[in-house]
Each structure stands twice: as structure tokens, then as C-alpha cells.
C-alpha positions in Angstrom: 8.5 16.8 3.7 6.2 19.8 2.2 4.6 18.8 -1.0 6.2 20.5 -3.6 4.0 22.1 -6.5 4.6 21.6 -10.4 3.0 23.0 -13.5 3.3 20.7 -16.5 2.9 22.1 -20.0 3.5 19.6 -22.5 2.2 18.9 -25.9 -0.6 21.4 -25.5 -1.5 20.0 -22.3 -1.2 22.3 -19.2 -1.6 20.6 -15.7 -0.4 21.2 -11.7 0.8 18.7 -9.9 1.9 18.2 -6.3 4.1 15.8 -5.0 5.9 14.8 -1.6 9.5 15.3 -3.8 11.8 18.5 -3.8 11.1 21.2 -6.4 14.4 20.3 -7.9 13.5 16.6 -8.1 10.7 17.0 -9.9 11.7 19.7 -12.6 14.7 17.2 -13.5 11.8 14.8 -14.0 10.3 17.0 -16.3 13.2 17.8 -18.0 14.0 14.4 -18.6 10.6 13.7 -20.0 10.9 16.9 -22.4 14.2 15.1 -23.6 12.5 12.2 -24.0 9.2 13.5 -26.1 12.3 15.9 -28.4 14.7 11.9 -28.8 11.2 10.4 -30.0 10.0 12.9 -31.9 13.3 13.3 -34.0 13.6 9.5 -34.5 10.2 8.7 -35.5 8.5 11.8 -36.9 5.3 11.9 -35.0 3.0 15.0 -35.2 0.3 13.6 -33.4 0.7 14.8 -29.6 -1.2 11.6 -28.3 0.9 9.0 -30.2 3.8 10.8 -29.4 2.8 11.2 -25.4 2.1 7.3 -25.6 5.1 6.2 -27.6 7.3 8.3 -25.5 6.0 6.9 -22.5 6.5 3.5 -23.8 9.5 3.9 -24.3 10.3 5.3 -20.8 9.2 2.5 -19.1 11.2 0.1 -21.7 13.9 1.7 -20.2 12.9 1.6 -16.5 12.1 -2.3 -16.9 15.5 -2.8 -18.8 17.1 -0.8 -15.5 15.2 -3.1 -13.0 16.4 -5.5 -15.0 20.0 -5.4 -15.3 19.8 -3.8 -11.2 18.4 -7.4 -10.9 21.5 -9.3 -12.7 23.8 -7.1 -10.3 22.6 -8.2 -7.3 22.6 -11.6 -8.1 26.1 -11.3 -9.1 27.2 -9.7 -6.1 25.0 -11.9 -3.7 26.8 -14.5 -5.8 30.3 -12.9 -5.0 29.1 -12.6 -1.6 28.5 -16.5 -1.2 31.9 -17.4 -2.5 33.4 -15.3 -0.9 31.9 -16.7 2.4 32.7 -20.1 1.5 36.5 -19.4 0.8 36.4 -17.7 3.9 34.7 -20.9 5.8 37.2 -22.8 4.0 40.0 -20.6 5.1 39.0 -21.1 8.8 38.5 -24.8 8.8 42.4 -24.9 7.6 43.5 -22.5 10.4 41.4 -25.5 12.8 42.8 -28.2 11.0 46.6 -26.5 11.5 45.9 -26.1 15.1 45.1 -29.2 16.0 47.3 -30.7 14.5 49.9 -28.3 15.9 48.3 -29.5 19.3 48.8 -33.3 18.6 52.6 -32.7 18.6 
């Protein structure tokens, strides 16, 4: 994939990136980012570009780890649902066997 260039320019800091990600990727990044700085700054009040850089990016990640998280829970629960539903299905089978042979006594 070509690398794809960006220009950041947020709280008074201008920088270029590039990345291996789609133009489109990394603007919604961005994007997201900008929303998040705006949600902080209107909840907490921050002037200070630093604290609210760090703060915001703490809180990002809060939300990344809660994500990994709760992907964690769901594939537990579905590796779960998986197992049961292999066992039912083991079960299932050894009546078939057990019907069978019996059917073959007769």
C-alpha cells in the first residue's frame, strides 16, 4: 500500500505524518481525535493545550482498553457457546449410536 501523508494541526501544534493507512483512514482518525479534544474540553474546562492533549489522550486509551476489554468478554462467551454447543452435538451423536445399535440387536 502507498504511504499516505497527513498534516496534523492541533492545539497549536502543526506536524506531517505518514502512514501505511488510506488517506480516508487517517483523516477519520483525526477527526475522531478533534472530537475527542472538543468532548474534553467542554466537560472539564481546560485551557492549557498540554493537559488537555494528555487528558484527552488518556481518556482515549480508557476507552480502547475498556473495548479490548469487553472484545475479550465476547469471545469468551462465544468460545463458551461454541463448547456447548459441541458437546450437545457429541451428545446428540452418541444417542443416534446408542439408537442404532440397539436397532441392530433386534
Amino acid at each position: 500500500m502507498k504511504a499516505s501523508s497527513l498534516t496534523i494541526d492541533v492545539l497549536g501544534v502543526s506536524l506531517s505524518i505518514s502512514a501505511e493507512e488510506d488517506a480516508k483512514y487517517l483523516d477519520k482518525i483525526l477527526e475522531r481525535y478533534r472530537l475527542a479534544i472538543l468532548d474534553t474540553q467542554q466537560k472539564t474546562g481546560l485551557a492549557d493545550n498540554h493537559e488537555l492533549a494528555i487528558l484527552t489522550g488518556f481518556l482515549l486509551v480508557e476507552e480502547l482498553y475498556k473495548a479490548e476489554e469487553q472484545l475479550s468478554a465476547w469471545k469468551l462467551a462465544e468460545e463458551n457457546e461454541f463448547k456447548e454447543a459441541e458437546r450437545l452435538t457429541q451428545d446428540m451423536i452418541s444417542r443416534i449410536d446408542d439408537v442404532l445399535e440397539k436397532k441392530d440387536d433386534y
